[in-house]
BAFI-130283 format. One record per atom (N, C-alpha, C): z negated, x, y negated; residue number from 1. Coordinates in nm, 4 decimals, m for minus. Atoms other than C-alpha are relative to their C-alpha. Layout:
BEGIN
REC          w          u          v    nr
REC          Z          X          Y   NUM
...
***
This chain:
BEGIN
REC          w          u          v    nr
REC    m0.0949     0.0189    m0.1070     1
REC    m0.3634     1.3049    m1.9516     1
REC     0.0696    m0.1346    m0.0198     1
REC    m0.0867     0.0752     0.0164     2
REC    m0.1002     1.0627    m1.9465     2
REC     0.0733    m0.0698     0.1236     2
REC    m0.0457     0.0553    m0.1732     3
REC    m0.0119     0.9040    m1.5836     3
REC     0.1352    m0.0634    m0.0200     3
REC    m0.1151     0.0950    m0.0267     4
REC     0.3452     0.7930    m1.5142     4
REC     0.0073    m0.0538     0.1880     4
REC    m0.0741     0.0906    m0.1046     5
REC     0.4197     0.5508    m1.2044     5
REC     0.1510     0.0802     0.0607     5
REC    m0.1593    m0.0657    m0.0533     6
REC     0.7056     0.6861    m0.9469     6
REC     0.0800    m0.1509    m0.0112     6
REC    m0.1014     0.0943    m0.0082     7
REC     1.0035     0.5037    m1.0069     7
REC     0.0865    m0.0066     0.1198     7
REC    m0.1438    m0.0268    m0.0781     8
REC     1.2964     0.6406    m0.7829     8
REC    m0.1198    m0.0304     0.1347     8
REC     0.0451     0.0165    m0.1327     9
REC     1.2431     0.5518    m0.4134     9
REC    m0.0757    m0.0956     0.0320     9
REC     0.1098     0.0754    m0.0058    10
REC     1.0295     0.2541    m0.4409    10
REC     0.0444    m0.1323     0.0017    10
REC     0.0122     0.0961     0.0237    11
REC     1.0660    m0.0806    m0.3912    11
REC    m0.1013    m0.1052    m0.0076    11
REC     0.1371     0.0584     0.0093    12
REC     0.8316    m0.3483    m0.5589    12
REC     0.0358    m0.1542    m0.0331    12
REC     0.0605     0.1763     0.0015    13
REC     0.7261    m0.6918    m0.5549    13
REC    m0.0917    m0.0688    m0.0755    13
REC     0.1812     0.0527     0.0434    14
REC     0.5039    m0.8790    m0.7730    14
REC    m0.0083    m0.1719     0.0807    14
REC     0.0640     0.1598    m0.0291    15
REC     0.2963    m1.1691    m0.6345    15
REC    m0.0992    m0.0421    m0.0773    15
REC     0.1107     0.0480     0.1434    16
REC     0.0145    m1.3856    m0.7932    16
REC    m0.0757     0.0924    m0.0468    16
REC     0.1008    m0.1187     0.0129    17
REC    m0.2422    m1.1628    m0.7486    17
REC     0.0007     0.1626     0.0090    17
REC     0.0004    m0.1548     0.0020    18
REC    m0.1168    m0.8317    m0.6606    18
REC     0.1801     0.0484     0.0146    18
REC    m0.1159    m0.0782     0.0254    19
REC     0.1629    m0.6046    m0.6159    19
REC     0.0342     0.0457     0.1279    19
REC    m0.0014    m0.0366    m0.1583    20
REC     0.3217    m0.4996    m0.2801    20
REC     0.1297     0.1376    m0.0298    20
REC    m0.0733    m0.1171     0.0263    21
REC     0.4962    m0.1237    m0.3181    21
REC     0.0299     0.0125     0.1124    21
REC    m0.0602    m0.0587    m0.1088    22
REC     0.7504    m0.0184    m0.0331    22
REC     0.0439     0.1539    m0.0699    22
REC    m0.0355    m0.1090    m0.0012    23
REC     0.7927     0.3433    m0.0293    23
REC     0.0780     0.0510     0.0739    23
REC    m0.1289    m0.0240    m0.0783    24
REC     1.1552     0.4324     0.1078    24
REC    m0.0174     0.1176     0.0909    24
REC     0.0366    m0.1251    m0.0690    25
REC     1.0436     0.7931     0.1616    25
REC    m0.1132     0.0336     0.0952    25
REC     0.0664    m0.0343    m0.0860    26
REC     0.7630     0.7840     0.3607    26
REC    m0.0227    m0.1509     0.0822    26
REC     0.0124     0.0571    m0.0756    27
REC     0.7886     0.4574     0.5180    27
REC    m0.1550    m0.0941    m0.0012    27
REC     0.1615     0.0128     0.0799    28
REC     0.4681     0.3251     0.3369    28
REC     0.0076    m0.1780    m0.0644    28
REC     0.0485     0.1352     0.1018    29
REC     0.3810    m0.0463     0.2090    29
REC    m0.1573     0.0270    m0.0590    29
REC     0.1211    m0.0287     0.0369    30
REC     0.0910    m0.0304    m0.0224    30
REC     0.0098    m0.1641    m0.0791    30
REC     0.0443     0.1172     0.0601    31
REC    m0.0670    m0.3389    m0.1868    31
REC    m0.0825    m0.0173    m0.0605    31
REC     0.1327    m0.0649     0.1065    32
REC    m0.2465    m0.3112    m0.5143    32
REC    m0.0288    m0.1536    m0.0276    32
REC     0.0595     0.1311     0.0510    33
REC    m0.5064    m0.5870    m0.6211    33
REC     0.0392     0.0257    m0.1708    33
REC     0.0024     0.0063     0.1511    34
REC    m0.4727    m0.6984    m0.9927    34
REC    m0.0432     0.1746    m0.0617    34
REC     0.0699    m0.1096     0.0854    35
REC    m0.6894    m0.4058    m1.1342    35
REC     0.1541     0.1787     0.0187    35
REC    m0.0601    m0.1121    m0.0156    36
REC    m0.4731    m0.0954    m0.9645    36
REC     0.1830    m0.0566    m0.0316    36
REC    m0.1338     0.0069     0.0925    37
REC    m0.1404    m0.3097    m1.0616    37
REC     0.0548     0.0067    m0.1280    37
REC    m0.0440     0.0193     0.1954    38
REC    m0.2120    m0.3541    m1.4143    38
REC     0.0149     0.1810    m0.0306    38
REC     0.0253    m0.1318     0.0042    39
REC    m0.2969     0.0599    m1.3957    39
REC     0.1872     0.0273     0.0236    39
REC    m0.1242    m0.0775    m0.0342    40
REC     0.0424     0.1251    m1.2091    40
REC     0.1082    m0.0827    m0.0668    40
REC    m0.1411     0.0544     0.0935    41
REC     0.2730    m0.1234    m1.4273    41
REC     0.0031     0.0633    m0.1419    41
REC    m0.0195     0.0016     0.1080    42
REC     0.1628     0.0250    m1.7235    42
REC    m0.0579     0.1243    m0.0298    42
REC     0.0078    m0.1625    m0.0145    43
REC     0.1415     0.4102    m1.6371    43
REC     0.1751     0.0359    m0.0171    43
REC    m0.1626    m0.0424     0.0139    44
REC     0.4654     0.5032    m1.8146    44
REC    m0.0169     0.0904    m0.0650    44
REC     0.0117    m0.1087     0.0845    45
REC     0.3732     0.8624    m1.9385    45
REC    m0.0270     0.0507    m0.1427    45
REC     0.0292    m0.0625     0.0952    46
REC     0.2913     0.7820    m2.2667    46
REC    m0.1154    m0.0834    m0.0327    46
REC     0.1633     0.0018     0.0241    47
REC    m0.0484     0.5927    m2.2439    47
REC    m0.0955     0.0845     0.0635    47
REC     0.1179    m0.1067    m0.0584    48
REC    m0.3765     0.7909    m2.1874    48
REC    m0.0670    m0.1025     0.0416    48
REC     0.1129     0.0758    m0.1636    49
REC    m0.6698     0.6622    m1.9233    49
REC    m0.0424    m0.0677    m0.0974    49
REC     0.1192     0.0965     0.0679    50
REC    m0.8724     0.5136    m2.2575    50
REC     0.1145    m0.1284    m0.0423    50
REC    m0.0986     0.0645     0.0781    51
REC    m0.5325     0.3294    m2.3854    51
REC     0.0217    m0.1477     0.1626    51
REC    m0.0276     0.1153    m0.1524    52
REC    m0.4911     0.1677    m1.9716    52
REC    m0.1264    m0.0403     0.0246    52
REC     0.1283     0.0946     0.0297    53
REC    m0.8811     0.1116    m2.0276    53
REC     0.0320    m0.1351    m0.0739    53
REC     0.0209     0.1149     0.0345    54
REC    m0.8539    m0.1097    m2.2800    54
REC     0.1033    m0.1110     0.0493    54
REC    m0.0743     0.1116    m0.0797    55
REC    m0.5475    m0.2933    m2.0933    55
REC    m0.1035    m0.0519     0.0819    55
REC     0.0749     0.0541    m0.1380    56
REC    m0.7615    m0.3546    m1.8315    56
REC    m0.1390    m0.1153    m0.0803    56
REC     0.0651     0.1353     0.0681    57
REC    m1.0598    m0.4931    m2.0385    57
REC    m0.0834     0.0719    m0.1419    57
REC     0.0475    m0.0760     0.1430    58
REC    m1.0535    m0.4622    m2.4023    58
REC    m0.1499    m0.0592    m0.0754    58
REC     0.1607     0.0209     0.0766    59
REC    m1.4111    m0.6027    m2.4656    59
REC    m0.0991     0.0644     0.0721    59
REC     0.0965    m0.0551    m0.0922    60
REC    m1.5522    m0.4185    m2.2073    60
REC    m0.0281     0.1708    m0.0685    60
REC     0.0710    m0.1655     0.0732    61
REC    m1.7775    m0.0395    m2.2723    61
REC     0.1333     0.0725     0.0633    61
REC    m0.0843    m0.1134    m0.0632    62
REC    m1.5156     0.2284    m2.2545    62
REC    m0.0278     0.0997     0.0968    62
REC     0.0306    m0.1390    m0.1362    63
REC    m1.6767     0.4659    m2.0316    63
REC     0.0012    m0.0624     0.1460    63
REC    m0.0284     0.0782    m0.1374    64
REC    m1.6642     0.1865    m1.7445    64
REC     0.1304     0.0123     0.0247    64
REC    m0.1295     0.0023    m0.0385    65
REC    m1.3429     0.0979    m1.7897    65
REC     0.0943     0.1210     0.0385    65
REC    m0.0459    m0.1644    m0.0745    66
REC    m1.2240     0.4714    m1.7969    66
REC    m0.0089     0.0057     0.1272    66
REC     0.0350    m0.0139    m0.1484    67
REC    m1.3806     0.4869    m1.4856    67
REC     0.0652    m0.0545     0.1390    67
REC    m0.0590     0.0624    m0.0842    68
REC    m1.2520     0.2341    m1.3539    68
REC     0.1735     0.0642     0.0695    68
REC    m0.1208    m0.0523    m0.0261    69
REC    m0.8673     0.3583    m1.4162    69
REC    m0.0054     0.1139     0.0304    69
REC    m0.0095    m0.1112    m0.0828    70
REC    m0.9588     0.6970    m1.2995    70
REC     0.0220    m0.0054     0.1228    70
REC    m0.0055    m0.0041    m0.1113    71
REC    m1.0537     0.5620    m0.9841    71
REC     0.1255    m0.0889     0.0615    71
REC    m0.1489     0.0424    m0.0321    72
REC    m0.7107     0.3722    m0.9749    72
REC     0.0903     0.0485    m0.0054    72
REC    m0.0792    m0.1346    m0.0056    73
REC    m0.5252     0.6657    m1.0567    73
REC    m0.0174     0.1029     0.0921    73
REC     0.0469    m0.0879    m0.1479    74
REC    m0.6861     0.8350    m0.7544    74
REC     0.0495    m0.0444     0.1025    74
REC    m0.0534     0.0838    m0.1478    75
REC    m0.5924     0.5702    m0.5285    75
REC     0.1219     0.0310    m0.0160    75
REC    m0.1176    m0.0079     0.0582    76
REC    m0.2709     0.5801    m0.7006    76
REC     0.0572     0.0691     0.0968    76
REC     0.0132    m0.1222    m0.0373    77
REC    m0.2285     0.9585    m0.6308    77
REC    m0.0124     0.0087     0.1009    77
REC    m0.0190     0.0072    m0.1558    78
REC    m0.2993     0.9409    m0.2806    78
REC     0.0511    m0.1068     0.0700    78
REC    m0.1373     0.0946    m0.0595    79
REC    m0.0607     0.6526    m0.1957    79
REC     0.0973     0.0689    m0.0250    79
REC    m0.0843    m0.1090     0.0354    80
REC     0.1567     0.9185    m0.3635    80
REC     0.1219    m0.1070    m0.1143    80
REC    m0.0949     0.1096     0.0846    81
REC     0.2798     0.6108    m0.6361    81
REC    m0.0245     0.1053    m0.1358    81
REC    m0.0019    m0.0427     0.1267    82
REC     0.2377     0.8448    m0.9333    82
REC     0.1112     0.1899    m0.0389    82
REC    m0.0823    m0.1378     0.0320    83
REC     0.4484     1.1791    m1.0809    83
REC    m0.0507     0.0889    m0.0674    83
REC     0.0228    m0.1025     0.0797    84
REC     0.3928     1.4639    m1.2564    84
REC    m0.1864     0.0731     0.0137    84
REC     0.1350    m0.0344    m0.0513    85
REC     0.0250     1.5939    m1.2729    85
REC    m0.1296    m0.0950     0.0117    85
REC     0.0545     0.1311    m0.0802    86
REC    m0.1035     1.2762    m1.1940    86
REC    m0.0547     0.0079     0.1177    86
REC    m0.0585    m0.0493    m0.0824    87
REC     0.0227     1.3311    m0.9142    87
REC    m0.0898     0.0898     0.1292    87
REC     0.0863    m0.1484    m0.0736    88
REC    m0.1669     1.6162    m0.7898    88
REC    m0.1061     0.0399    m0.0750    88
REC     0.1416     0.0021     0.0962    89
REC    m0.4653     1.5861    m1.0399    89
REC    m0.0908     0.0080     0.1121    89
REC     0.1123     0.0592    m0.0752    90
REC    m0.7882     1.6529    m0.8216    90
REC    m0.0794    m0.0714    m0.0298    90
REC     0.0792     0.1228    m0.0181    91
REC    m0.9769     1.4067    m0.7498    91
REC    m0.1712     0.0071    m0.1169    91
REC     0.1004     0.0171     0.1038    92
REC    m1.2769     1.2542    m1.0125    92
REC    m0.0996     0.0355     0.0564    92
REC     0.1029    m0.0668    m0.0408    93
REC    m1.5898     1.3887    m0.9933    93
REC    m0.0834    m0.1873     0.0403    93
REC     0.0452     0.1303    m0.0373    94
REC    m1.6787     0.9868    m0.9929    94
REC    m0.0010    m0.0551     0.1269    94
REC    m0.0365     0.0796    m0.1581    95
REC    m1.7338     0.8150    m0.6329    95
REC     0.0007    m0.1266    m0.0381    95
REC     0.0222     0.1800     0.0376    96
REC    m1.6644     0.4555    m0.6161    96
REC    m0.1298    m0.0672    m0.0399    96
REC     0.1476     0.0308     0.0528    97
REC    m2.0799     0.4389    m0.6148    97
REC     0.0124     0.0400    m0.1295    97
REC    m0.0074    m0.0252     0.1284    98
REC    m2.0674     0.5962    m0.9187    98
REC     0.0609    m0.1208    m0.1143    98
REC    m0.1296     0.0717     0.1151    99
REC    m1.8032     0.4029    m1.0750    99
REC    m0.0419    m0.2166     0.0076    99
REC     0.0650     0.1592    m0.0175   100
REC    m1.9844     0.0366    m0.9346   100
REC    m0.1391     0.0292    m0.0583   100
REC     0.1267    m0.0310     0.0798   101
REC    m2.3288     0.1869    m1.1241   101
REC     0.0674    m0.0313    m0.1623   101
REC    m0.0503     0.0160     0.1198   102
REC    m2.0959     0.1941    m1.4649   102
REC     0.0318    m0.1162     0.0023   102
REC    m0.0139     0.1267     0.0595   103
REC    m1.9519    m0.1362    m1.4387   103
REC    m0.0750    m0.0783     0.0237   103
REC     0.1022     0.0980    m0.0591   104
REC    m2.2203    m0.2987    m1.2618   104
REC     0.0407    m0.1000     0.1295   104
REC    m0.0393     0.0533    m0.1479   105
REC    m2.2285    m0.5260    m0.9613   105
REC     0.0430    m0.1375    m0.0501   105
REC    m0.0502     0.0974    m0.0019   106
REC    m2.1123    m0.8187    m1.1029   106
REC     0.1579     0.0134    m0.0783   106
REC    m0.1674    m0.0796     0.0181   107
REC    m1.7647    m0.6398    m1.2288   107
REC     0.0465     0.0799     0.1302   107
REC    m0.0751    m0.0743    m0.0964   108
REC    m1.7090    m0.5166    m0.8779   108
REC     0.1281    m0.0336     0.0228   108
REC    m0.0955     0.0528    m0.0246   109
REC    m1.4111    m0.7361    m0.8503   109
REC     0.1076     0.0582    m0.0946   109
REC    m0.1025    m0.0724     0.0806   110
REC    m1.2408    m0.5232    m1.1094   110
REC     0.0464     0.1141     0.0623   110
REC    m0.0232    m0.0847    m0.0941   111
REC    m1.2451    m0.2330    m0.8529   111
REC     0.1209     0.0349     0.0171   111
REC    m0.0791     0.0219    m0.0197   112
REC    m0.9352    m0.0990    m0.8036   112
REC     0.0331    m0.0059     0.1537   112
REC    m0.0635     0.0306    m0.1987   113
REC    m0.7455    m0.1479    m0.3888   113
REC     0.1023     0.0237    m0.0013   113
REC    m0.1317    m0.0423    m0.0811   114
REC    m0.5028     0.0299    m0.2603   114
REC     0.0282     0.0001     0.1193   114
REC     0.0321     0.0569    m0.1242   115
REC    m0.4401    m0.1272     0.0819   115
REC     0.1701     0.0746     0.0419   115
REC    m0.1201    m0.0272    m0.0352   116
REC    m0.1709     0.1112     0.2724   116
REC     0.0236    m0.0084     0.1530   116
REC    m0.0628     0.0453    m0.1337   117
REC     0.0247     0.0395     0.5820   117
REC     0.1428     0.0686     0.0602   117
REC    m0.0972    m0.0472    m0.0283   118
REC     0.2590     0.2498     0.7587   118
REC     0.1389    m0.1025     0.0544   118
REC    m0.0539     0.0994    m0.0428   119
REC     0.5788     0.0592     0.8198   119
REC     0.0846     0.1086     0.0756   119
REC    m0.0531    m0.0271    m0.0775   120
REC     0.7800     0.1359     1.1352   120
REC     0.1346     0.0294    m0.0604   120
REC    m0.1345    m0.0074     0.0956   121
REC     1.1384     0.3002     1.0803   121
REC     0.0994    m0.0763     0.1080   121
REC    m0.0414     0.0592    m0.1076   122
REC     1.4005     0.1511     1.2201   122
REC     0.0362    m0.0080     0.1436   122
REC     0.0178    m0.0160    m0.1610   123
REC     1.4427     0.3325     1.5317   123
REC    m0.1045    m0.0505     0.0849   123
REC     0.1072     0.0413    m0.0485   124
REC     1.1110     0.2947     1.5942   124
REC    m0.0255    m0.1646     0.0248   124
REC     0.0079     0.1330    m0.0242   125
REC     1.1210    m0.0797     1.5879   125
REC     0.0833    m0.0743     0.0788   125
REC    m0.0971     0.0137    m0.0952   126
REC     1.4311    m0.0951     1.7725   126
REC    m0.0049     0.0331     0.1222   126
REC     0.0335    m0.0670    m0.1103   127
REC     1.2281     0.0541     2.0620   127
REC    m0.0501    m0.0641     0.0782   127
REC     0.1026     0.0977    m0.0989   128
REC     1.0194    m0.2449     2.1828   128
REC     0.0846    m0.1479    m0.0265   128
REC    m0.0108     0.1568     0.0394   129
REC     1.1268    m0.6270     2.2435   129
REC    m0.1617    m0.0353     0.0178   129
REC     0.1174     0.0622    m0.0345   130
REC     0.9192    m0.8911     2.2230   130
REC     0.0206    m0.1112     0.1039   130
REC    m0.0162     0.0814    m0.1160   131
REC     0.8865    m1.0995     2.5488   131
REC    m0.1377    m0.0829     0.0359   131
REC     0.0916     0.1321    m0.0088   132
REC     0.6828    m1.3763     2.6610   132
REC    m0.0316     0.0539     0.1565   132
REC     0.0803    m0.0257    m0.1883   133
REC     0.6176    m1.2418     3.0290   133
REC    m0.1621     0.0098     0.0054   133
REC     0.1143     0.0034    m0.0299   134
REC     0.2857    m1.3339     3.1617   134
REC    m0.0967     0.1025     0.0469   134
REC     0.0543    m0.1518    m0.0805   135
REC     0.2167    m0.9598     3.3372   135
REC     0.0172     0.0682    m0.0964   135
REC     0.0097    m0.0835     0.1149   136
REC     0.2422    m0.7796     3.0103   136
REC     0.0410    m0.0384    m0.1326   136
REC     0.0047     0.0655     0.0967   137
REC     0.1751    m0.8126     2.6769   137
REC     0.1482     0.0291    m0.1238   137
REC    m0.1149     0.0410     0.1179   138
REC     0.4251    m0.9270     2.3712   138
REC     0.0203     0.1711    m0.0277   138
REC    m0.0488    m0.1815     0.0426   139
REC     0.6355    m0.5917     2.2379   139
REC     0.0187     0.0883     0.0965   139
REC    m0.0344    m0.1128    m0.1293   140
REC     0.6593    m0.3949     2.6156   140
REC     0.1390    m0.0408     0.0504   140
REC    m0.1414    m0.0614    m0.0354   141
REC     0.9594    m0.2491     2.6673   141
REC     0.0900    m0.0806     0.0799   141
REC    m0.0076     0.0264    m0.1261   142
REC     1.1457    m0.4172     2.8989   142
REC     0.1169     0.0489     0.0577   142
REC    m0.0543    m0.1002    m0.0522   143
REC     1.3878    m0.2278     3.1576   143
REC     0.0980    m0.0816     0.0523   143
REC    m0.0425     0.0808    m0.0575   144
REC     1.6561    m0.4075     3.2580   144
REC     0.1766     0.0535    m0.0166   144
REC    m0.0538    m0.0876    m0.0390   145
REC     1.9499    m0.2222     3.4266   145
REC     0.1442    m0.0113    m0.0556   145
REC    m0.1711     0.0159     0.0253   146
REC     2.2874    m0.1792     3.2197   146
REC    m0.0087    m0.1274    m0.0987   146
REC    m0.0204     0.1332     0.1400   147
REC     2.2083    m0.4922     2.9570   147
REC    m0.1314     0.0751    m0.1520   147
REC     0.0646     0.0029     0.1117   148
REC     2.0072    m0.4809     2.6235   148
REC    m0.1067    m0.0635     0.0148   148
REC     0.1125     0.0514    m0.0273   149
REC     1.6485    m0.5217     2.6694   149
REC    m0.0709    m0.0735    m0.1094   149
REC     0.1192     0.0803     0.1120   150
REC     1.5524    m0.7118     2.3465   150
REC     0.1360    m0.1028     0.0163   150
REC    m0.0879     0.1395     0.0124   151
REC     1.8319    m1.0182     2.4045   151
REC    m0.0853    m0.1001     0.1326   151
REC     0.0037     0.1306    m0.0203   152
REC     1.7281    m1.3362     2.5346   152
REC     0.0177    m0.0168     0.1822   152
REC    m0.0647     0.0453    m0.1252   153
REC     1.8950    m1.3282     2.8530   153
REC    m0.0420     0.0602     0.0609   153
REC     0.0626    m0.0789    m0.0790   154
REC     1.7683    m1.0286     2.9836   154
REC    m0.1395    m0.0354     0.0221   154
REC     0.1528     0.0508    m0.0429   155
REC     1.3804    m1.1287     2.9523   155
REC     0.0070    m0.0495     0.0647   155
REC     0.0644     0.1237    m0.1042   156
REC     1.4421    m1.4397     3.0979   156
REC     0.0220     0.0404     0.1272   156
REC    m0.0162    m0.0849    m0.1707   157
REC     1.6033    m1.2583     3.4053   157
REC    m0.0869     0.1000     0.0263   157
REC     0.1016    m0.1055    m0.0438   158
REC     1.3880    m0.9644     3.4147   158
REC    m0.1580    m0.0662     0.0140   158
REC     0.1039     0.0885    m0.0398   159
REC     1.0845    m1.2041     3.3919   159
REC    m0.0562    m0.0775     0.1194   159
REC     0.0124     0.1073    m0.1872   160
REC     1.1973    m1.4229     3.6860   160
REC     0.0042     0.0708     0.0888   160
REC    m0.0097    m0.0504    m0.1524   161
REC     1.2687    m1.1593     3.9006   161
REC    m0.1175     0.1392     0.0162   161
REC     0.0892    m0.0838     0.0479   162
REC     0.9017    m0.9935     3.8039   162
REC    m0.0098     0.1164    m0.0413   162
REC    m0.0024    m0.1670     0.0897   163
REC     1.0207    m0.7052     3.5864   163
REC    m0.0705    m0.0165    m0.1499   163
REC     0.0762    m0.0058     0.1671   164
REC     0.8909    m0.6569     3.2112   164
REC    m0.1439     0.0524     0.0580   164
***
């Protein structure tokens, strides 16, 4: 098998340590540690799992490291960052226990992390201000008759005259 990375629809970020993927289409931030970025920068359809092994760590036993990028190609796969039968590959017969027995417990930090976060669309965010009123908390709505309830002017009036 041969894993390619989705390109179209994606916007990405690298930082020191990891990688921060926005997904246009579903409204998705994901945030890969080192291990599942080096997997998804360098899943371009024509390396195989032992070839993104040894990226990952070429002095290390191959059957770990395999392991390892399987289980980063899983995460992958269900963030929905990969194409073709990647993609929709079922899942390894390996569990993360499994896969922390092969590299051992002092390579857990090679693990791969796929940390995902739905991000609000814009309607949806355009639905709440944020207000400082003491009777309800930051982000509630506030109602305020014939003006725009996320400007400035309205809180402070709807505040003083105990609305929000």
């Amino acid at each position: 098998m041969t894993p390619q990375a989705r390109t179209s629809g994606l916007v990405v970020r690298e930082l020191a340590d990891e990688v921060v993927v926005y997904d246009l289409l579903r409204h998705q931030a994901h945030c890969l540690n080192r291990t599942a970025a080096t997997v998804f920068r360098n899943a371009d359809g024509r390396r195989s799992v032992s070839d993104l092994a040894a990226l990952l760590d070429p002095a290390g036993p191959a059957g770990a490291s395999e392991a390892v990028v399987s289980l980063a190609l899983e995460r992958l796969a269900e963030a929905h960052l990969l194409e073709g039968e990647a993609a929709t590959a079922p899942a390894s017969a390996l569990s993360r226990r499994e896969v922390m027995r092969r590299v051992g417990l002092g390579a857990a930090v090679l693990l791969p992390v796929v940390a995902s976060v739905l991000a609000p669309t814009p309607a949806e965010a355009a639905a709440t201000c944020v207000s400082s009123c003491a009777s309800k908390p930051d982000g509630t709505p506030c109602h305020c008759f014939g003006e725009n309830p996320c400007t400035a002017t309205c809180v402070a009036n709807a505040c003083s005259a105990g609305g929000c």
